[in-house]
N, C-alpha and C positions, 0 to 999 in steps of 0.2 A: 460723607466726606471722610476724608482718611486721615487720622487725628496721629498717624506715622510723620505725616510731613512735618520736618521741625523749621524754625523760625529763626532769623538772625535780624535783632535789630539794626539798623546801617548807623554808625555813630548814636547807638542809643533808642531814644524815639521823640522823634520828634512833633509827632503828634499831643504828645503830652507835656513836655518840657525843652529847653532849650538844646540842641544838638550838638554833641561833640563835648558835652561837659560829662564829668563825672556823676553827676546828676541825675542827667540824661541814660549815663549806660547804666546804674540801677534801676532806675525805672524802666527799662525794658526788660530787665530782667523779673523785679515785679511786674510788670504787668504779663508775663507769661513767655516770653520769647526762649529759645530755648539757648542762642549764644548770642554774641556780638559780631558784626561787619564793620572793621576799623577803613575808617579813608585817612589818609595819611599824607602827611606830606615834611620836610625839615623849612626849619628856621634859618635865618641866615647866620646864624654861628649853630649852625646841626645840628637842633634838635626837633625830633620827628615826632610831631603833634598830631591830635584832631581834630580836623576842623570843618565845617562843612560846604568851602568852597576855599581857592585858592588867594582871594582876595578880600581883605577883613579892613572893614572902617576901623579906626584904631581910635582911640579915646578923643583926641582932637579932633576929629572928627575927620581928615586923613584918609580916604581907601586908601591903603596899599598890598601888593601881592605877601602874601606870607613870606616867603622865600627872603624878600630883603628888608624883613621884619626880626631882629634881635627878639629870644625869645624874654627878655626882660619886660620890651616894649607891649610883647601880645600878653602878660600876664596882666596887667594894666587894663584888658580889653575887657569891657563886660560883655562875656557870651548872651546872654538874656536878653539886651537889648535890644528890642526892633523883635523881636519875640513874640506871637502869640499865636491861637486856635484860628481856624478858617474863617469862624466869624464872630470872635471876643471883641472886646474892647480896651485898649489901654495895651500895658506891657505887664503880664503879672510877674515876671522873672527878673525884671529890670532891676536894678540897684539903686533907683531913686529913692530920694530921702537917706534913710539912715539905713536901708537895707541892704547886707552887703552882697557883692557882686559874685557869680560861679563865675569860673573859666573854664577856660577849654582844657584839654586832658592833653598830658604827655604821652606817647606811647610808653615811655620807663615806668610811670606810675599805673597804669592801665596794665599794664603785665604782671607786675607785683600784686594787685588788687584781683583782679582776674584771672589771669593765666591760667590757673589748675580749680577754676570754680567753675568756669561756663567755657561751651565751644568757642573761641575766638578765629578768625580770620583776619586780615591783613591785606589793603589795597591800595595802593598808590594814586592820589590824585594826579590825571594826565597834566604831566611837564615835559618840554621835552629833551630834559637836565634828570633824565629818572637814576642813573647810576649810581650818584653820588649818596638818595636814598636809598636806592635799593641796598646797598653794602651799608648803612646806618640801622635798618629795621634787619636785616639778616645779622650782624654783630649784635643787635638786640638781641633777638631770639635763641642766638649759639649762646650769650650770655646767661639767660635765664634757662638754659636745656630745652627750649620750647621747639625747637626748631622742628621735631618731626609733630609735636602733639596742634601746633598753630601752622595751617597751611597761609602758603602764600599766592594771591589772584596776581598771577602774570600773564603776560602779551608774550608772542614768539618771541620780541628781541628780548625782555627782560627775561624769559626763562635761558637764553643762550648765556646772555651776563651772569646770569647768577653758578650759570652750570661752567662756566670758563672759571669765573671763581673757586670753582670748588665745592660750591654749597649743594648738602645734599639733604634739605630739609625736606618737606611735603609740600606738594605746589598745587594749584589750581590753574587751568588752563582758561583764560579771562578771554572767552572771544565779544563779550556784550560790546566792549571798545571797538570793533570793526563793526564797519558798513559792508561789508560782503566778508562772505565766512572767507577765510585763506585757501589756497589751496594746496593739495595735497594734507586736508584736515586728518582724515581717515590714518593714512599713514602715520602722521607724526601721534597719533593719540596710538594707536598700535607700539611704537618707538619708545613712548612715555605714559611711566604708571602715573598718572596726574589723579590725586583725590576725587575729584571732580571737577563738573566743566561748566562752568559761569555764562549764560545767554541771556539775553533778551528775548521778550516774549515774542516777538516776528522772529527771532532766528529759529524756533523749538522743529518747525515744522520741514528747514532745509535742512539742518543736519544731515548728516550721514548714517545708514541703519542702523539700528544698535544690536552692540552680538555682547556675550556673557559677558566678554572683559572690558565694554565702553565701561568710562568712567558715571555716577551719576549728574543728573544736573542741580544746579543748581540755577534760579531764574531771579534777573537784577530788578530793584525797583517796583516789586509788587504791592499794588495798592490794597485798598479792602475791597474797593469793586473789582476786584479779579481775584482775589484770592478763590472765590466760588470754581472758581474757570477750571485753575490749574488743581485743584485738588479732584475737581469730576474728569476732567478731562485726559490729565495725566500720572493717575494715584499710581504708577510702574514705574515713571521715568524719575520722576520730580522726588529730591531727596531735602532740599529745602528752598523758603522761601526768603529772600534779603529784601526787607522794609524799612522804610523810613518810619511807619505808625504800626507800630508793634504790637499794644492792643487791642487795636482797633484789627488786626487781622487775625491775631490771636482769638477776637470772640467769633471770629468767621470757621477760620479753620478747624478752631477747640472750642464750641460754643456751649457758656456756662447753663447749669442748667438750676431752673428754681426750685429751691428745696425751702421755701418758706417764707409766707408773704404777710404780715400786719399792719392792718390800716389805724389801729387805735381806736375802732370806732367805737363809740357807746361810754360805758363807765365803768366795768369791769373786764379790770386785767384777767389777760389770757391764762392763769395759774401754773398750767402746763409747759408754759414756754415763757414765761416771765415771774422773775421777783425783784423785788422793788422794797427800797429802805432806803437811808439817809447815812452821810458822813461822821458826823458828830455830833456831841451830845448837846445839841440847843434846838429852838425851835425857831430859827431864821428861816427854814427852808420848807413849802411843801411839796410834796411828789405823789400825782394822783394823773387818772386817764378822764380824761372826758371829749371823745373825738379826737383824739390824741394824748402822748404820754407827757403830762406838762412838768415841770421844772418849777416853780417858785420861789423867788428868795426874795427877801425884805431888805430894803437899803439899808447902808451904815450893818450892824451888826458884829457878829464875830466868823468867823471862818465856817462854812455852812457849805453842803451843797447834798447831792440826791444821785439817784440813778433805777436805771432799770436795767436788769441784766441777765442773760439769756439761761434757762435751768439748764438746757439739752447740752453736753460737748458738742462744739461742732468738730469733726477728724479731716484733718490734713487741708489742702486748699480750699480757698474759698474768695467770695467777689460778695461784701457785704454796701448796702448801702440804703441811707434812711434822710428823709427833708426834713429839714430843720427851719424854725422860725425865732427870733433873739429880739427879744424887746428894746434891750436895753446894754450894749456891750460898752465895756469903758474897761479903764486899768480896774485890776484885780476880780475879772472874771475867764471864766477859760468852758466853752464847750466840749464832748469828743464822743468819738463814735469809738471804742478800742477793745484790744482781744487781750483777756488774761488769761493765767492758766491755772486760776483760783475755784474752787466751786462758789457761785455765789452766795452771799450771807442768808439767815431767812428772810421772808416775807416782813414788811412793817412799814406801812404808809403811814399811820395814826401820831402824828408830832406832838399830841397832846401832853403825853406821860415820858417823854424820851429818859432811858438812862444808861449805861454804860453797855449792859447787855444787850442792846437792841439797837447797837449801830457797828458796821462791818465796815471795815476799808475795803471793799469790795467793791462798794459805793462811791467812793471818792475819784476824781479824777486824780488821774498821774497813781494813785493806792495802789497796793498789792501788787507789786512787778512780782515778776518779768511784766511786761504790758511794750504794745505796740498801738499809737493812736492816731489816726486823722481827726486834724483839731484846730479850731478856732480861738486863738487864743486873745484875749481883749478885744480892740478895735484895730488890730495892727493885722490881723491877717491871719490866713490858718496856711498850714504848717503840720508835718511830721512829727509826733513822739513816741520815743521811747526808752526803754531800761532793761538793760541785759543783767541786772546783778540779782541779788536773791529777796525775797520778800520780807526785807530787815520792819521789822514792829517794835515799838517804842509800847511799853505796857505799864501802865499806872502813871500817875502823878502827885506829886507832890508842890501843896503850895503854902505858905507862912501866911498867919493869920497871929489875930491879937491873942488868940485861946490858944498859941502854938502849931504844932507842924500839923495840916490835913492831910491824910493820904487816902489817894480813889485809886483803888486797886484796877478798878476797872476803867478808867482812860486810855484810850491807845491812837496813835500817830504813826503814819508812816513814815520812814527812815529814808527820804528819796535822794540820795545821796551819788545815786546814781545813773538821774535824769538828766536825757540829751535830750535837746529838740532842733530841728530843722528852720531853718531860714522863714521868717514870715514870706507869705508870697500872697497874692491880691492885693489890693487896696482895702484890705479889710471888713467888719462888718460895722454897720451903720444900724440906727436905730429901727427898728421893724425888717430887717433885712432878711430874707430867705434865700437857702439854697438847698443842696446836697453834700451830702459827706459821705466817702467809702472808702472802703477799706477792702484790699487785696493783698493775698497771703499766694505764695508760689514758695514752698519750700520753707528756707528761712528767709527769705527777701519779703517785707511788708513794703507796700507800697500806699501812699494817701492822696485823694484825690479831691477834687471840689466841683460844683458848677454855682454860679450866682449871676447875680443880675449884667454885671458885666463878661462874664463869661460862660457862656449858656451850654458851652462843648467840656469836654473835663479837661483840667489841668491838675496836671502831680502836682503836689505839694510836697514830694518828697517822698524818698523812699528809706530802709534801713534793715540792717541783718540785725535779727533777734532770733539768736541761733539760743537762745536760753527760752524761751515757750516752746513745750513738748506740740509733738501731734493734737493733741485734744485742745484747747483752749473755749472759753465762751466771751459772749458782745457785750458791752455796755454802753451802754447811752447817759451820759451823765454831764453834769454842769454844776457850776460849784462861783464861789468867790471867796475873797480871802478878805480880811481884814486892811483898811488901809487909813489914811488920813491925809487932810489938808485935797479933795475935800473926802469924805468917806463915798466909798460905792452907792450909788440910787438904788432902789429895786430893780429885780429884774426878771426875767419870764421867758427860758428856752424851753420851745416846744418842738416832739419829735413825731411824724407822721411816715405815713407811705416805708415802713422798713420790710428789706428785700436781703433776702440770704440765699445766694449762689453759689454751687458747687461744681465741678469740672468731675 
């Protein structure tokens, strides 16, 4: 396969996450795609969104056509809704409960956020009132200077509107919207340097011959069952591919390759490719392998938790992902699968003797940023995390005692001051619950993913730029709880299996 042909997610991907939200078009970018395919359309006081069809149920529940929808009314809309895999269950993007709601994306905020990061393109969803957008997405683009670096997929009459206007941006020649190619194709593509030319997979074959100066193509709609097709078949012609499930063609076209597989088995850790140690100085928590890498911690307690986390750098991308098993999730526990860019601390599973010297925030979850994590957080659901600032460390402590001030040189704290995370998304995890958690790195785009009982296909759970983790970073597996009351945390027991490290 020719790993030349690059990738446009169509609004994002919607394979993985809800379409047309902001959400949506970073995870297509995490999960590998190389630009984005906007469909486009204006509001009925003009403002030119995306959406991924012309007619959107509205919070009342209401179908109505975008167009004589205020865009006030469509931000109100939860994009997520009615939302899910080919054969999940539930809505895991939905805004039910206290979860709040994505929208759909502006083209103004989509240009700002994108424009000079990733390839963009720009399509008009068929109206047959296109003028009015097309002169609202071209004032875009002349607006933000984009206009030659963002081409635009137009039909013969909208290339003539935009060229009576004046506009002399980059265009693409959109023939996928005809049922018979037009005639006189040849010529007019001779007449017009068009970036490229936009088909359908039944048109590939009638074209017209191709000489040095055809435009390339570009082909609408490709699934992951074709994506095999068009990369064997026409690795000369085909310059990229426009998808609605972007990873999922991504691992066809650019398929990751394994570079590192453990199953846990037995009772000794792999020393090579694993070190393992503890949070903090108490002995809540144990961390040992036995047919997997288990997690232990004792209810009630004080803030505790463990980890295992990878010796080797892994360099530049990667598609990491490991099964998890969660005894016990309630408030004030958090699992994660995440990349730091820390070496990790040394060796020391033995809780017996714990003291200052013998525990690394390397270990802790959300410790030592920069960090980027696919993570389960309570019982509310998993979710994206990360921290772009620097690895702020709190070192010593001081505490008042009847004998006067105590000071332990050696306590230390992370300074997390600068942790984001992501929208819960699933229904959560539930007591014995098992799934998957992964983690995908393209650049500085991290993307997180899940699969579980009600979702057996993956779903993002978010994505995020952590342009602060160098090239090198390593994995951790870690689980932890904090301190709570009324009532205090029960014990608990995440166990991690089957972990798989892929590289492109």
């Amino acid at each position: 396969m020719d790993s030349q042909i690059e990738i446009s997610g169509i609004n994002g991907d919607r394979g993985v996450s809800p379409p047309a939200s902001t959400e949506s078009l970073w995870a297509a970018l995490g999960g590998g795609a190389d630009g984005l395919h906007l469909l486009v359309t204006q509001t009925q006081d003009n403002v030119v969104v995306c959406v991924p069809k012309l007619d959107i149920e509205l919070s009342d529940g209401e179908t109505r056509a975008v167009s004589r929808t205020p865009w006030k009314t469509l931000q109100d809309v939860d994009a997520g809704a009615g939302w899910n895999t080919e054969r999940g269950q539930g809505e895991p993007w939905s805004a039910k409960g206290n979860k709040r709601p994505t929208r759909f994306a502006r083209l103004i905020d989509v240009l700002q956020i994108f424009g000079r990061r990733c390839a963009l393109s720009i399509q008009l969803l068929p109206t047959p009132h296109y003028e009015a957008c097309t002169d609202l997405v071209a004032s875009l683009l002349r607006q933000f200077g984009l206009q030659h670096r963002i081409p635009f997929a137009v039909c013969l009459a909208q290339h003539e509107h935009l060229s009576a206007m004046g506009y002399d941006g980059a265009m693409i020649l959109n023939l996928a919207v005809y049922q018979e190619l037009p005639p006189n194709l040849n010529q007019h593509l001779h007449e017009h340097p068009y970036k490229a030319i936009l088909v359908r997979e039944d048109q590939i074959s009638a074209l017209p011959p191709r000489t040095d100066t055809t435009p390339p193509l570009w082909v609408d709609s490709v699934s992951p069952e074709s994506a095999t097709h068009f990369t064997q078949a026409f690795p000369d012609h085909i310059q990229r591919l426009l998808c609605a499930e972007a990873l999922a063609v991504r691992e066809v076209v650019r398929p990751p390759f394994p570079i590192f597989h453990d199953d846990f088995s037995g009772t000794d850790i792999d020393r090579s490719q694993w070190t393992a140690g503890y949070s903090h100085v108490n002995s809540d928590t144990r961390v040992f392998q036995d047919d997997g890498a288990h997690i232990a911690i004792q209810g009630g307690g004080e803030y505790s938790g463990a980890a295992f986390v990878t010796t080797l750098p892994i360099h530049g991308d990667f598609d990491a992902r490991v099964e998890y098993e969660v005894a016990s999730p309630h408030q004030g526990t958090t699992f994660e699968l995440a990349a730091i860019g820390i070496d990790p601390g040394y060796f020391n599973i033995d809780n017996s003797n714990l003291n200052g010297r013998k525990v690394n925030l390397t270990f802790d979850v959300h410790g030592a940023p920069p960090y980027a994590s696919s993570e389960c957080d309570e019982d509310d659901g998993h979710r994206i995390g990360w921290n772009n600032g620097y690895n702020l460390t709190k070192v010593g402590d001081i505490t008042q005692t009847a004998d006067g001030l105590n000071i332990d040189p050696w306590a230390a704290s992370s300074v997390n001051m600068y942790n984001k995370y992501g929208r819960d998304v699933g229904a959560g995890a539930r007591p014995g619950s098992r799934g998957v958690l992964r983690l995908v790195r393209h650049g500085s785009v991290f993307s997180a993913y899940f699969q579980d009982a009600d979702n057996p296909q993956w779903v993002c759970s978010g994505s995020a730029l952590v342009h602060n983790l160098k090239d090198d970073v390593f994995l951790r597996l870690a689980a932890k709880h904090w301190k709570k009351s009324n009532p205090e945390p029960p014990p608990n027991h995440v166990t991690f299996r089957h972990f798989t490290l892929y590289q492109f």
